[in-house]
SERO-4910 file (N, C-alpha, C, O; in steps of 0.05 Angstrom, whole numbers):
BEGIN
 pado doro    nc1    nc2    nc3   cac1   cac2   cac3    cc1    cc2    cc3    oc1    oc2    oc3
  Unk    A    -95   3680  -1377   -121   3691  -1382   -123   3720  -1373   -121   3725  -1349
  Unk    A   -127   3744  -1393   -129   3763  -1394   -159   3770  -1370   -179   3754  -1372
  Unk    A   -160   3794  -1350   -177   3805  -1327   -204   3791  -1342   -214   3770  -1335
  Unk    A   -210   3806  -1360   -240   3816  -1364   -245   3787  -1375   -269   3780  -1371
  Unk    A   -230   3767  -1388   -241   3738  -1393   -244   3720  -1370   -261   3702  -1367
  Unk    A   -220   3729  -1349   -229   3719  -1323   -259   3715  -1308   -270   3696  -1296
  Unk    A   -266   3745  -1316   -295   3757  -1303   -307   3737  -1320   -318   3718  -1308
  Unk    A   -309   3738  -1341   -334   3735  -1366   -335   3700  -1355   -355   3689  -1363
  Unk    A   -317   3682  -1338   -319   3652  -1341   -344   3649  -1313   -356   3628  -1307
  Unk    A   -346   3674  -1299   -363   3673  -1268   -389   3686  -1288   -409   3687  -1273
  Unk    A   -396   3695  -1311   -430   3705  -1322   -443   3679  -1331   -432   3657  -1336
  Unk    A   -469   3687  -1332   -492   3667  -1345   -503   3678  -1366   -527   3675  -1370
  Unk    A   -485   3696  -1387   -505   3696  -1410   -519   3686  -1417   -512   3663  -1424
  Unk    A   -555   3694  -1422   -566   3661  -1444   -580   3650  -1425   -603   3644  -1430
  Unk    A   -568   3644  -1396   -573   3621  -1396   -603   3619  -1367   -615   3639  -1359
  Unk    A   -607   3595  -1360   -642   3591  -1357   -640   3582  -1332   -631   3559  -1331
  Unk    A   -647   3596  -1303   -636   3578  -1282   -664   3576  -1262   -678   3596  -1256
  Unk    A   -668   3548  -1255   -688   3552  -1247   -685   3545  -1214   -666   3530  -1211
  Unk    A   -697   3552  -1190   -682   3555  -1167   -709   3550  -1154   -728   3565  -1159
  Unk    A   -708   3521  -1134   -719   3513  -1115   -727   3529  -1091   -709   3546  -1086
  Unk    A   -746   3530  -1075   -739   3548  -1052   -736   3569  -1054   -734   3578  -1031
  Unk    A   -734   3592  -1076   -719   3609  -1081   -731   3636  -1077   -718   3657  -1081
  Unk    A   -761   3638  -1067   -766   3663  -1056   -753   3679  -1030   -754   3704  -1029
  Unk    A   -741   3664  -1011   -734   3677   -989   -704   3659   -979   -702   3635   -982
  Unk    A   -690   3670   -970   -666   3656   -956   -644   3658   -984   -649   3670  -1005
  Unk    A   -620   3645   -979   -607   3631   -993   -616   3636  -1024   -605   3649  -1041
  Unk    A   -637   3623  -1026   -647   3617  -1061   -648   3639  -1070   -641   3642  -1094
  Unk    A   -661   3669  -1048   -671   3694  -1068   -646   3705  -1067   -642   3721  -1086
  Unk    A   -628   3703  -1053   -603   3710  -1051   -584   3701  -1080   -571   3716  -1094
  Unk    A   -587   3671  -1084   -575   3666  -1111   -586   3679  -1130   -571   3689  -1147
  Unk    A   -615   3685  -1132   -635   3693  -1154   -619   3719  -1163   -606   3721  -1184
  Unk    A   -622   3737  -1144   -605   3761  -1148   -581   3766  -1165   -577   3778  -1186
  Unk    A   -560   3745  -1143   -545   3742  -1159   -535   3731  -1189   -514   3737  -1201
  Unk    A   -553   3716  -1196   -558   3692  -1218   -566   3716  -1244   -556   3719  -1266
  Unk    A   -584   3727  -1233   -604   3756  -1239   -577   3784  -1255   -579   3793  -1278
  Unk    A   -557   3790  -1238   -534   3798  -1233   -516   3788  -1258   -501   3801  -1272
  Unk    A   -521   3765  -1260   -495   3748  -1274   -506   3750  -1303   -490   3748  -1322
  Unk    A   -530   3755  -1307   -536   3761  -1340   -558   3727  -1342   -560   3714  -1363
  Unk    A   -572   3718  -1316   -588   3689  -1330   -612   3700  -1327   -614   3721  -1314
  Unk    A   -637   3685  -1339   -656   3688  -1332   -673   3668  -1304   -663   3646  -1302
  Unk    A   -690   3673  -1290   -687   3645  -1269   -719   3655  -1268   -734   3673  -1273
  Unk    A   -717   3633  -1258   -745   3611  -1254   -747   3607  -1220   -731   3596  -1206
  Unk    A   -774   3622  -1211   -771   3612  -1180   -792   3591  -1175   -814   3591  -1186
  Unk    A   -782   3574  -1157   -806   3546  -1155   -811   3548  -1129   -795   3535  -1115
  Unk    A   -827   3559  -1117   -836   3568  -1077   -858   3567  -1079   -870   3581  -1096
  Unk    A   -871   3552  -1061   -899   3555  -1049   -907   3581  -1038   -931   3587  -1035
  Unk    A   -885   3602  -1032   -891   3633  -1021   -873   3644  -1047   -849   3648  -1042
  Unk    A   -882   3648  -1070   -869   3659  -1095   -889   3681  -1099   -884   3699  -1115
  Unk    A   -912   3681  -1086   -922   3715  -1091   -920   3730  -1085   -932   3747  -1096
  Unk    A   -903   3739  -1063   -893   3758  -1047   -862   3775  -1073   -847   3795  -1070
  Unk    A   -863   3764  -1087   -829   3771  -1101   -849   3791  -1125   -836   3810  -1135
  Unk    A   -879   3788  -1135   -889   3795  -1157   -881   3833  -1161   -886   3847  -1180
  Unk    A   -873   3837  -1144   -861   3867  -1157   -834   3866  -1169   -827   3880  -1188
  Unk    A   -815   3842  -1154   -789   3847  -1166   -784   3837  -1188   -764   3843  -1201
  Unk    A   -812   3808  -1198   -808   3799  -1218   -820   3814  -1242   -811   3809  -1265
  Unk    A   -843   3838  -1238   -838   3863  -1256   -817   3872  -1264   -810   3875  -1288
  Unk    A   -803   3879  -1238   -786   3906  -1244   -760   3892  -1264   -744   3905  -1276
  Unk    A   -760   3866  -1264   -740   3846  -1268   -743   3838  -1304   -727   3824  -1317
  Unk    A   -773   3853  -1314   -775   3849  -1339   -771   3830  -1355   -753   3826  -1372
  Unk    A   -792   3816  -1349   -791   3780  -1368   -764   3770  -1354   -754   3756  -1372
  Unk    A   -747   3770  -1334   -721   3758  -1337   -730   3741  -1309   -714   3723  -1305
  Unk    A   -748   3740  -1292   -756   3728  -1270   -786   3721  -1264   -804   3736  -1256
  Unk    A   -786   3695  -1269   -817   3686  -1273   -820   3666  -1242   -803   3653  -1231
  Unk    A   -844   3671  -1237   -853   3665  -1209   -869   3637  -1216   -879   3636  -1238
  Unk    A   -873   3607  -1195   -884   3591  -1202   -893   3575  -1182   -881   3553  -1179
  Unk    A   -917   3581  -1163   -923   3579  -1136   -930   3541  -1138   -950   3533  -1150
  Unk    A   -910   3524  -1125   -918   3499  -1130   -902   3490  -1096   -889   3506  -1083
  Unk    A   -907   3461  -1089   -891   3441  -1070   -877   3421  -1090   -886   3408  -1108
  Unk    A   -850   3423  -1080   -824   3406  -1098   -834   3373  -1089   -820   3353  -1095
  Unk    A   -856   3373  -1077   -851   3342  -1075   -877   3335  -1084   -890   3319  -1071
  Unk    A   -888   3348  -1109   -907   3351  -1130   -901   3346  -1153   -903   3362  -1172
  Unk    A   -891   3319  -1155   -880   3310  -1184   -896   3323  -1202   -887   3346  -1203
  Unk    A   -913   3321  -1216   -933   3324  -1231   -930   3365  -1239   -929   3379  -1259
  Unk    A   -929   3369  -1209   -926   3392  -1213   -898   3410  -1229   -898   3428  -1246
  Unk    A   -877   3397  -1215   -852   3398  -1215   -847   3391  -1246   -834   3407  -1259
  Unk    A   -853   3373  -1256   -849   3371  -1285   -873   3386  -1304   -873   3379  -1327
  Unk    A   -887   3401  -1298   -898   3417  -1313   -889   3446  -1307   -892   3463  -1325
  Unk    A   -879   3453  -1289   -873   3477  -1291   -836   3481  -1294   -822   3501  -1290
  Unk    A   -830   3459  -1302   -797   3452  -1322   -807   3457  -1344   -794   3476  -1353
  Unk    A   -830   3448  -1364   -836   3453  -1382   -843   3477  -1391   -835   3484  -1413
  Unk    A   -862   3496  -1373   -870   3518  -1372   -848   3548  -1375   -851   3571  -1383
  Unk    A   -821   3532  -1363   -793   3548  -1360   -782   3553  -1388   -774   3574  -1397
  Unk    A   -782   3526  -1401   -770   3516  -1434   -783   3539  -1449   -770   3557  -1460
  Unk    A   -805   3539  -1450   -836   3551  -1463   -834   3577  -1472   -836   3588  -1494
  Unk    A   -826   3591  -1432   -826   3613  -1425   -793   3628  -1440   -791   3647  -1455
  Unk    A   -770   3612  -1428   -744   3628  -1428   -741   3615  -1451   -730   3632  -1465
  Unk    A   -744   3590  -1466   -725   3578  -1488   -716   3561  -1474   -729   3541  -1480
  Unk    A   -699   3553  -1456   -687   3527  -1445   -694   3521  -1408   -714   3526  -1395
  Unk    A   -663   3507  -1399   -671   3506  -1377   -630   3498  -1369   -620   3476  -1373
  Unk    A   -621   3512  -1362   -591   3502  -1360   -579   3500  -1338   -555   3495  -1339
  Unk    A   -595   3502  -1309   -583   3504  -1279   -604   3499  -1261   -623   3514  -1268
  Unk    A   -608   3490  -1247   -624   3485  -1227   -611   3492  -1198   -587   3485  -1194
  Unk    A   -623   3503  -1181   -608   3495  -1160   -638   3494  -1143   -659   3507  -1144
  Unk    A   -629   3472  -1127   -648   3460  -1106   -644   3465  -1077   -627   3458  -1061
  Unk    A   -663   3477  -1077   -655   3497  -1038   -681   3494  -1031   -679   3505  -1009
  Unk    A   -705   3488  -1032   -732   3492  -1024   -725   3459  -1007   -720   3437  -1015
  Unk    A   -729   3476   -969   -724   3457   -945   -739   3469   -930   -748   3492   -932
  Unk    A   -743   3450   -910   -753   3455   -880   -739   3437   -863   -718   3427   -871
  Unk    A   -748   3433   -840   -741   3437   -810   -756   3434   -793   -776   3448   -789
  Unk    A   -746   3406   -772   -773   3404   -751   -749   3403   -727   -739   3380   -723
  Unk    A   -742   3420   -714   -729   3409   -691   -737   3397   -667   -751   3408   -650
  Unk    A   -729   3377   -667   -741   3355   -641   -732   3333   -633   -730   3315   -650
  Unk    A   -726   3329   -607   -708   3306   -601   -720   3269   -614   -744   3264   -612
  Unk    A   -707   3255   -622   -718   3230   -639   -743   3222   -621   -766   3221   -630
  Unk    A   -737   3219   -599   -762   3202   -590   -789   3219   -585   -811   3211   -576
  Unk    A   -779   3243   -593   -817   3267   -592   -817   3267   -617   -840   3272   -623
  Unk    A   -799   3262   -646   -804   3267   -672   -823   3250   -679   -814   3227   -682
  Unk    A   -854   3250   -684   -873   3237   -696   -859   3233   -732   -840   3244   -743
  Unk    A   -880   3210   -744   -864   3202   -757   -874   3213   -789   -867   3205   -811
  Unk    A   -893   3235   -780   -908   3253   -800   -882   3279   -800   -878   3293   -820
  Unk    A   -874   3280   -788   -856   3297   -774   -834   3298   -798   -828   3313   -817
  Unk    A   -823   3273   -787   -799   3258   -802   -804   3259   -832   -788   3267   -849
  Unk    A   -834   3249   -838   -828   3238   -866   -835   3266   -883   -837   3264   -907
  Unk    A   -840   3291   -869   -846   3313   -888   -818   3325   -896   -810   3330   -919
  Unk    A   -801   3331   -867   -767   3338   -881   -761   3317   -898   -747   3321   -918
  Unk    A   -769   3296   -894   -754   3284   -917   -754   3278   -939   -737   3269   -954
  Unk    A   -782   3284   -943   -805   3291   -959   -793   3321   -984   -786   3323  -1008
  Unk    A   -796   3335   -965   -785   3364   -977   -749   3365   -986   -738   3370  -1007
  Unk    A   -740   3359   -965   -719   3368   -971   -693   3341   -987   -676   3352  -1000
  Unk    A   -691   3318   -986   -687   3302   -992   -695   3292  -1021   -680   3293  -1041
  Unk    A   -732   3279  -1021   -741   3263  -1047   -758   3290  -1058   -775   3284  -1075
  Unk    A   -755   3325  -1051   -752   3350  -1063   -741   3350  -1080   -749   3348  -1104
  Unk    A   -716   3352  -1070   -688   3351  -1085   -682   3331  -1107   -676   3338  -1130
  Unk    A   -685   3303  -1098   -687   3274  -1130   -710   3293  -1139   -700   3313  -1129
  Unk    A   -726   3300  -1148   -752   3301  -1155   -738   3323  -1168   -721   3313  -1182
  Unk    A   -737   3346  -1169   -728   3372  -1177   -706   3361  -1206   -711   3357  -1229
  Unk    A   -682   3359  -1189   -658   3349  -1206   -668   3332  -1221   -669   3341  -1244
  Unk    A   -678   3309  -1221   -694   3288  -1243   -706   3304  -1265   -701   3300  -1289
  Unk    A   -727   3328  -1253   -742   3333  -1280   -723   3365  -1296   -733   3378  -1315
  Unk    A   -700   3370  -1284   -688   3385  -1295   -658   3371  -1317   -649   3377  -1339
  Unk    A   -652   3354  -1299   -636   3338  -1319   -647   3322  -1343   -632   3316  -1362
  Unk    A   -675   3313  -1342   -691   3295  -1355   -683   3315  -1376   -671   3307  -1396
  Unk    A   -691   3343  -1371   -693   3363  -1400   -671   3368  -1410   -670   3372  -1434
  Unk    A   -651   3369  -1397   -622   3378  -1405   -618   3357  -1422   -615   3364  -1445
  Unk    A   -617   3331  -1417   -602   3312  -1430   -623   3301  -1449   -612   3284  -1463
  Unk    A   -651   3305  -1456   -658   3301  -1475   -657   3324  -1497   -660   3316  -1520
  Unk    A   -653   3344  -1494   -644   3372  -1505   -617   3377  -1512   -612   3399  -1522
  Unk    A   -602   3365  -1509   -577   3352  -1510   -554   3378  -1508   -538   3384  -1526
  Unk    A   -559   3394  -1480   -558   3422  -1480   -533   3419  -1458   -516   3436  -1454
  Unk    A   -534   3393  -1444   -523   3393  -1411   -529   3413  -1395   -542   3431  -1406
  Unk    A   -522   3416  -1370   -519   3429  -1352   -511   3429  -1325   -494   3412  -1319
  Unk    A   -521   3447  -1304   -509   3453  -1285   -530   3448  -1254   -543   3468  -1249
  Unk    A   -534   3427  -1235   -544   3428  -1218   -531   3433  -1192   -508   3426  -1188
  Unk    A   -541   3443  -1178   -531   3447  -1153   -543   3452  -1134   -557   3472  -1132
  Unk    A   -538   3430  -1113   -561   3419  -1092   -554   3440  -1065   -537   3458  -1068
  Unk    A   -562   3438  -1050   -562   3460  -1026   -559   3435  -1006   -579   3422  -1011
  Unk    A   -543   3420   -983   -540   3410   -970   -534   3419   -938   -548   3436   -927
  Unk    A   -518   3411   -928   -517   3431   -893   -485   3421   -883   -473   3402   -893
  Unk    A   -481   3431   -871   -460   3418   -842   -477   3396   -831   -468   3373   -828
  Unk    A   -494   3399   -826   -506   3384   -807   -511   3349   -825   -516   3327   -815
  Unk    A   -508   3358   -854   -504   3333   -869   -488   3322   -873   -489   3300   -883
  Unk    A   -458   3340   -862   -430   3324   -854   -419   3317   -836   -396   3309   -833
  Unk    A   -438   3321   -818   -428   3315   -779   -460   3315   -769   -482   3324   -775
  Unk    A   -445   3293   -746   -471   3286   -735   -486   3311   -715   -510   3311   -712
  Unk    A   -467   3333   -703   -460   3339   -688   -482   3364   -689   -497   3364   -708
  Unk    A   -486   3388   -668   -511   3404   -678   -513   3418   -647   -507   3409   -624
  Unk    A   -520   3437   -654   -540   3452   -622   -560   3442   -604   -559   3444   -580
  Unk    A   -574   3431   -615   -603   3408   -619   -602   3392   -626   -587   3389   -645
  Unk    A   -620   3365   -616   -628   3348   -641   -643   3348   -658   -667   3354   -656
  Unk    A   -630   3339   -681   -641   3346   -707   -645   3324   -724   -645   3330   -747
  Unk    A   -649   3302   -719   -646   3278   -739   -659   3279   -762   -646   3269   -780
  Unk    A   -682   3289   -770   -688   3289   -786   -687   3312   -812   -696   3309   -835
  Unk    A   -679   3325   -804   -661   3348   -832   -624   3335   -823   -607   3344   -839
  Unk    A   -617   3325   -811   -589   3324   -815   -586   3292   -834   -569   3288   -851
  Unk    A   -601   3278   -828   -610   3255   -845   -616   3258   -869   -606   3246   -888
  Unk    A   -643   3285   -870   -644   3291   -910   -622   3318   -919   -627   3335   -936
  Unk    A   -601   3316   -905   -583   3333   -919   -556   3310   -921   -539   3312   -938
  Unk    A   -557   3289   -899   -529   3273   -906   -549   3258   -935   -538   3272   -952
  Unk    A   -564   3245   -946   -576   3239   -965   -574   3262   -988   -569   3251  -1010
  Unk    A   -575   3276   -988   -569   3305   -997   -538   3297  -1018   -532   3295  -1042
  Unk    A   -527   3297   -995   -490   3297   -997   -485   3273  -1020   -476   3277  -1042
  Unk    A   -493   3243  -1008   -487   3223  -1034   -512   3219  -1057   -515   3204  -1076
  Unk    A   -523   3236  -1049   -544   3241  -1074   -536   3255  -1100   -544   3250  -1122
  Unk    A   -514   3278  -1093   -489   3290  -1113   -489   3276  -1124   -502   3268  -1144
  Unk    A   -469   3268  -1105   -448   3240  -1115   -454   3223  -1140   -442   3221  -1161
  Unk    A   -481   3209  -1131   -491   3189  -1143   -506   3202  -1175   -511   3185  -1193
  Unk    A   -511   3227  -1179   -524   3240  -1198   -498   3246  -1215   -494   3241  -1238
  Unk    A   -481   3259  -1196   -453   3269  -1215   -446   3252  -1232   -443   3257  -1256
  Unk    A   -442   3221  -1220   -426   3206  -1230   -443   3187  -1259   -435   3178  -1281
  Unk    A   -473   3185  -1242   -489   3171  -1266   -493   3198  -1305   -496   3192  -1328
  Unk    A   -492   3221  -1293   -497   3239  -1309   -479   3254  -1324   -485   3270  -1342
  Unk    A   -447   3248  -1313   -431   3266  -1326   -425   3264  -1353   -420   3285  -1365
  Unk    A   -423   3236  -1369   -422   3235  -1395   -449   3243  -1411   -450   3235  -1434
  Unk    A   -469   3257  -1402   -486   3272  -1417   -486   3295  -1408   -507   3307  -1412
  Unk    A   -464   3310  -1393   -453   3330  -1391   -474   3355  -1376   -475   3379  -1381
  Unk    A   -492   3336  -1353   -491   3359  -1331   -480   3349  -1312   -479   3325  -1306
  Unk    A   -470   3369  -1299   -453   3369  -1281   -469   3373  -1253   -487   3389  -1254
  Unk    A   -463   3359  -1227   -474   3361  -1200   -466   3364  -1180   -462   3343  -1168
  Unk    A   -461   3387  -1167   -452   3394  -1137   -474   3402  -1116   -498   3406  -1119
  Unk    A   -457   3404  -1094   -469   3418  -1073   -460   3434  -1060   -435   3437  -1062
  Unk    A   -479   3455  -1039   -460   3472  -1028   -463   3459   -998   -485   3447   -998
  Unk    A   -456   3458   -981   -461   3460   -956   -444   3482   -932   -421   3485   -924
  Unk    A   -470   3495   -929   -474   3516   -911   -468   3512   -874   -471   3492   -859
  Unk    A   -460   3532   -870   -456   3527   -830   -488   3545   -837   -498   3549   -859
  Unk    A   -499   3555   -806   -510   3564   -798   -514   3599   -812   -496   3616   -807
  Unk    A   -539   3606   -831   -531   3619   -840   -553   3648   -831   -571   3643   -815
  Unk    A   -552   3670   -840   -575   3693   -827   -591   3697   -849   -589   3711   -869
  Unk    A   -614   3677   -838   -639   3676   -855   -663   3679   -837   -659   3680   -812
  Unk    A   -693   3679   -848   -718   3674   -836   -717   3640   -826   -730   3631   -806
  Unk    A   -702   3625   -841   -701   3592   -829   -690   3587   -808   -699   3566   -800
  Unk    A   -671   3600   -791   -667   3601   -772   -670   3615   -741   -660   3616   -719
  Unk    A   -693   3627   -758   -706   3656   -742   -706   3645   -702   -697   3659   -684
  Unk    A   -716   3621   -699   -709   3623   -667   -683   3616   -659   -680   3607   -636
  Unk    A   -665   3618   -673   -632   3612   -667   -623   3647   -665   -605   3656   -651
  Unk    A   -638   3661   -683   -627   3686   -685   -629   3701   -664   -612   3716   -654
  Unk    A   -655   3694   -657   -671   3716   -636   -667   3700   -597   -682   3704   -578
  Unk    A   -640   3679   -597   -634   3674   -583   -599   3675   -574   -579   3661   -580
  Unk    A   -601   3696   -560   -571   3711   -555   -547   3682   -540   -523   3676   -545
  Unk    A   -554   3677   -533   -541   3645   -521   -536   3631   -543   -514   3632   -552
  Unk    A   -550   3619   -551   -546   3600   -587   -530   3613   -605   -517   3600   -621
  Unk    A   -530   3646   -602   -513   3653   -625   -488   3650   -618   -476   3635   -633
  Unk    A   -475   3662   -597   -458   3655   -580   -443   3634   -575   -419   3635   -576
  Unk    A   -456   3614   -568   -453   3577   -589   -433   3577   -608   -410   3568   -611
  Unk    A   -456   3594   -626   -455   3582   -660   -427   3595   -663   -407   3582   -670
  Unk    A   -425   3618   -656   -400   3633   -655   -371   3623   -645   -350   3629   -656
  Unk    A   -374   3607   -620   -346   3596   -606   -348   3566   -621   -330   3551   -614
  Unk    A   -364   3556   -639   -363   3534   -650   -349   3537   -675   -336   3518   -684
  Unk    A   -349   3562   -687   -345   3568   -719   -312   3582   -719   -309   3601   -704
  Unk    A   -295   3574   -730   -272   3581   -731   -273   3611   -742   -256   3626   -732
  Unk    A   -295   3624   -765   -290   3646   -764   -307   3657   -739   -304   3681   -740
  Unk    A   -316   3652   -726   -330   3660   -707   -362   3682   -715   -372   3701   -703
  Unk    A   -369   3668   -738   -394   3685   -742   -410   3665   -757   -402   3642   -762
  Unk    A   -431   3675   -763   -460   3659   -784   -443   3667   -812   -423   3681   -816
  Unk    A   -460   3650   -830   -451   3660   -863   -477   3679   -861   -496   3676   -846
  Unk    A   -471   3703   -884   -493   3712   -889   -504   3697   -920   -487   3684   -933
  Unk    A   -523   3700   -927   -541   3690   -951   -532   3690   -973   -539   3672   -988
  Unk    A   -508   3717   -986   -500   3732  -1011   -473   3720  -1007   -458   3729  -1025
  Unk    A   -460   3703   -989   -438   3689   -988   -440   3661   -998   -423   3648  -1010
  Unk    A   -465   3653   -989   -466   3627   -997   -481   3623  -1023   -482   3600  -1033
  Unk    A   -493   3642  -1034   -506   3642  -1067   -476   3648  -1080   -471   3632  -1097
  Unk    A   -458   3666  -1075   -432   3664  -1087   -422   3636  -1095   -422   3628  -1118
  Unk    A   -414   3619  -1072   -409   3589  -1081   -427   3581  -1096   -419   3567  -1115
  Unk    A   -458   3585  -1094   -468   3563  -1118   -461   3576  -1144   -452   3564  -1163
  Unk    A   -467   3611  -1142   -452   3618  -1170   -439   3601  -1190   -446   3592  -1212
  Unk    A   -407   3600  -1167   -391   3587  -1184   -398   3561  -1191   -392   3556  -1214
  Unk    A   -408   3547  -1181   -410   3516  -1186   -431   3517  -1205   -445   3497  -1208
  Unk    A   -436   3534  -1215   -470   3537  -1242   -450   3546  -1257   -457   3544  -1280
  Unk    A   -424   3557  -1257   -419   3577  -1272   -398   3562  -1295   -386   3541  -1289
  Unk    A   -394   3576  -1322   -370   3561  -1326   -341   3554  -1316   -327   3536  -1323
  Unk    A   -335   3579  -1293   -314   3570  -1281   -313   3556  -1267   -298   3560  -1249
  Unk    A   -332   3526  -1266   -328   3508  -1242   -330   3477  -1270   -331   3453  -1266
  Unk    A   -329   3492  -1293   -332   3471  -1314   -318   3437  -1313   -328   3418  -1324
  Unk    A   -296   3436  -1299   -288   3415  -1292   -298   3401  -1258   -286   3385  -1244
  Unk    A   -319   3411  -1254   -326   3397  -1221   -349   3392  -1227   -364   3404  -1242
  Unk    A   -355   3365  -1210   -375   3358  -1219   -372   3330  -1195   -355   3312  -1196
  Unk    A   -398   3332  -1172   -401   3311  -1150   -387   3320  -1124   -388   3309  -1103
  Unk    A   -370   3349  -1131   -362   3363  -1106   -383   3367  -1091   -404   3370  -1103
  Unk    A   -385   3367  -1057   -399   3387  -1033   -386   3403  -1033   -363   3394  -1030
  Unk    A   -385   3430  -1036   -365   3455  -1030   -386   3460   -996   -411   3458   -993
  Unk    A   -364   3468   -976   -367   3475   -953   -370   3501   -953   -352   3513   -965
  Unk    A   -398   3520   -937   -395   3548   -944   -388   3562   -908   -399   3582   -899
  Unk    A   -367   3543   -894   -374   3544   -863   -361   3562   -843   -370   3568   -821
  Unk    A   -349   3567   -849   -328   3586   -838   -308   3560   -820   -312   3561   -796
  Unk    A   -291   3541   -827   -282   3529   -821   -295   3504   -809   -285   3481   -813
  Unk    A   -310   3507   -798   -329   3484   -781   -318   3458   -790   -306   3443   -774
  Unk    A   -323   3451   -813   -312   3421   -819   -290   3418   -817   -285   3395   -810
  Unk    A   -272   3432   -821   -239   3430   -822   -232   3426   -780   -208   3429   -774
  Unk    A   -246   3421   -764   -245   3422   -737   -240   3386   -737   -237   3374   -715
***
């Protein structure tokens, strides 16, 4: 394969990506890049008004859609709204999470059931009404779930049960989508992330001890930053990942390999 066809298998000509979570962290990070790659994208955030200058400057190619992912009703009308808007709908990726850190026996169970709420039956909820369209459109495509370390080990700074619980759910939720969906040809991964430099982790940041931690824990000895880990979902949206499909790709700096 000649350079420049190389390049051309990592673009999104055309194509329609609509991104969970995607005003701040991680998601605006893919957006960019997604943005970058030649797609048009779709942001689905409860704080999606804050982006309304870049989705100007971005000229019809980035439409804003202030909703909660665990708003069925919602969630499938503004899939439709995307179709309407761009012409299709060909990638999703699902990153809109939260976070309650607290040891099990202080975790109330309002607590519990909102991470899991959000970030977990988010995620089924999202992927459902994005695949619903792909495969009745008979267009396939590309999902790709946002999962954690903390969804592959029990293990953590804190206790966390309840985001390490809706990210291991996360993990065979791929799985279980890849495998039911691949003969109508979208395809389903995840990425899972170490500890990465975002606003979501803002009191890990602004605590010099924890980083320090996070650091002698991590084989490269640092955080991911944001534009490293939208790279992996890149590829897994992209056609060069055209044969994968139910992978977790690890974005950790070794952590799991320990």
């Amino acid at each position: 394969m000649a350079g420049t066809e190389a390049l051309e298998i990592f673009k999104l000509p055309g194509k329609v990506a609509v991104i969970t979570g995607g005003a701040n962290g991680i998601g605006w990070a893919t957006a960019q890049l997604m943005l970058a790659a030649g797609a048009r994208v779709a942001i689905f955030d409860r704080d999606a008004a804050h982006r309304r200058e870049d989705a100007a400057r971005a000229e019809g190619r980035l439409s804003l859609h202030a909703l909660d992912v665990t708003d069925e009703a919602a969630l499938e009308a503004a899939c439709d709204a995307v179709i309407a808007a761009h012409g299709g709908l060909d990638i999703l990726v699902a990153g809109a999470a939260t976070v309650v850190r607290a040891p099990t026996l202080e975790l109330s169970r309002a607590d519990w059931e909102r991470v899991i709420g959000v970030n977990l039956t988010g995620a089924f909820l999202s992927a459902r009404a994005a695949a619903r369209r792909m495969i009745a459109r008979q267009t396939g495509g590309a999902i790709v779930l946002i999962a954690s370390i903390m969804g592959l080990s029990g293990g953590g700074l804190y206790p966390n049960v309840s985001y390490q619980t809706s990210k291991g759910g996360v993990v065979n939720l791929t799985r279980a989508l890849a495998v039911e969906w691949a003969k109508a040809g979208v395809r389903v991964n995840a990425v899972a992330p170490t500890y990465t430099r975002t606003e979501f982790i803002r009191p890990l940041l602004d605590n010099p001890e924890l980083m320090a931690r996070i650091a002698a824990m991590t084989p490269m000895g640092r955080l991911a930053e944001p534009e490293e880990v939208a790279a992996a979902i890149l590829f897994l949206a992209s056609p060069a990942a055209a044969m994968v499909t139910g992978h977790v790709l690890a974005v950790d700096g070794g952590f799991l390999a320990q």
